[in-house]
C-alpha positions as CSV (number, residue, x, y, z in Angstrom):
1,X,-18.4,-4.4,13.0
2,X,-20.9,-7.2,12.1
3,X,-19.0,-8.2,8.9
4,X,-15.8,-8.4,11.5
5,X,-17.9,-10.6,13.7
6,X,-19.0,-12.8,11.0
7,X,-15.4,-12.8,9.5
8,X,-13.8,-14.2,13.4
9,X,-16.7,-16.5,13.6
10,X,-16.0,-17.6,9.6
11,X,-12.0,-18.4,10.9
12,X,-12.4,-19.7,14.5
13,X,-14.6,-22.5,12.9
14,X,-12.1,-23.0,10.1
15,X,-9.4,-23.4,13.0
16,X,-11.5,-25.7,14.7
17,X,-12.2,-27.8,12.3
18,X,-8.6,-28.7,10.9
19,X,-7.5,-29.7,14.3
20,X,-8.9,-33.4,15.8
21,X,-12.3,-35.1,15.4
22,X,-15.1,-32.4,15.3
23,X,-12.7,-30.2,16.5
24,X,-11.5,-31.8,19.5
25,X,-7.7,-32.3,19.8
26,X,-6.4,-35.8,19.8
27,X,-3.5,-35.0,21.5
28,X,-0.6,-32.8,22.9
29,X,0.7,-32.2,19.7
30,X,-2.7,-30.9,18.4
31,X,-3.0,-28.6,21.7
32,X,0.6,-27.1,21.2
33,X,-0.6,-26.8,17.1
34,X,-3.8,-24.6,18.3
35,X,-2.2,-22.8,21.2
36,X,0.4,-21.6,18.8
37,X,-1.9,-20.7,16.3
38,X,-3.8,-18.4,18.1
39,X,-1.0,-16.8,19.9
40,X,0.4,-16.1,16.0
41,X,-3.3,-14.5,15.0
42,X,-3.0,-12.3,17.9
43,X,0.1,-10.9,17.7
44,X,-0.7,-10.5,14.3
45,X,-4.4,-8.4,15.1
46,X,-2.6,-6.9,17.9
47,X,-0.3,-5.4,14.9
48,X,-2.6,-4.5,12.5
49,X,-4.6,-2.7,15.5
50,X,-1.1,-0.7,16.5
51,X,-0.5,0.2,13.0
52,X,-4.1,1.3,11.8
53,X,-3.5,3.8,15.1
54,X,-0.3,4.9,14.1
55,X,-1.0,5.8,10.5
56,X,-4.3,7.5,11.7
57,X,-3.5,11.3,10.5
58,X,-6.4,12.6,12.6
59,X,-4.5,11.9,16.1
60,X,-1.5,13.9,17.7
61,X,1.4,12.2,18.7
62,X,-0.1,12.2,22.7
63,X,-3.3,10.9,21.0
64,X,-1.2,7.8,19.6
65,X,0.5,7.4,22.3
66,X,-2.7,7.3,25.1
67,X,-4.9,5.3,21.8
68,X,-1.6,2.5,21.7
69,X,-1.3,2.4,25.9
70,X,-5.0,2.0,26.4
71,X,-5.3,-0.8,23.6
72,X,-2.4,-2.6,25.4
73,X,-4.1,-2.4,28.7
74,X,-7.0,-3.7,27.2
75,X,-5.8,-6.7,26.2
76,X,-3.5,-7.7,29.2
77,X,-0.5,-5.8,28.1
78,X,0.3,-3.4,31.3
79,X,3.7,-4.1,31.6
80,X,3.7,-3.7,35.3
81,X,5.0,-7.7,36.3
């Protein structure tokens, strides 16, 4: 969990940094550029997290299914608009 901490700390500063002075946007088109990005790294960890459940041989099929519904809920994914 640590290394995974370090890791996101590692890559937000990365992001940062390419975008603006010190890391402030100079503009809309910098804004759109990071808003975009992190929406893409999301989806992306929101994946990997689906998947590494999935392929998880310990869990029955209601286990994947209650892990994947809870991990949605968790991150604002209810479905219920």
């Amino acid at each position: 969990m640590k290394q995974k901490l370090e890791e996101a700390k590692e890559y937000a500063e990365s992001v940062i940094d390419s975008f603006g002075t010190n890391g402030v946007p100079n503009g809309v088109s910098d804004i759109k550029d990071m808003i975009a990005l992190s929406f893409e790294n999301g989806t992306s960890w929101l994946s990997n997290q689906i998947k590494s459940i999935i392929l998880d041989d310990t869990l029955t099929d209601g286990e994947v299914i209650d892990n994947i519904s809870e991990l949605l809920n968790q991150q604002g994914c209810t479905g219920t608009d």
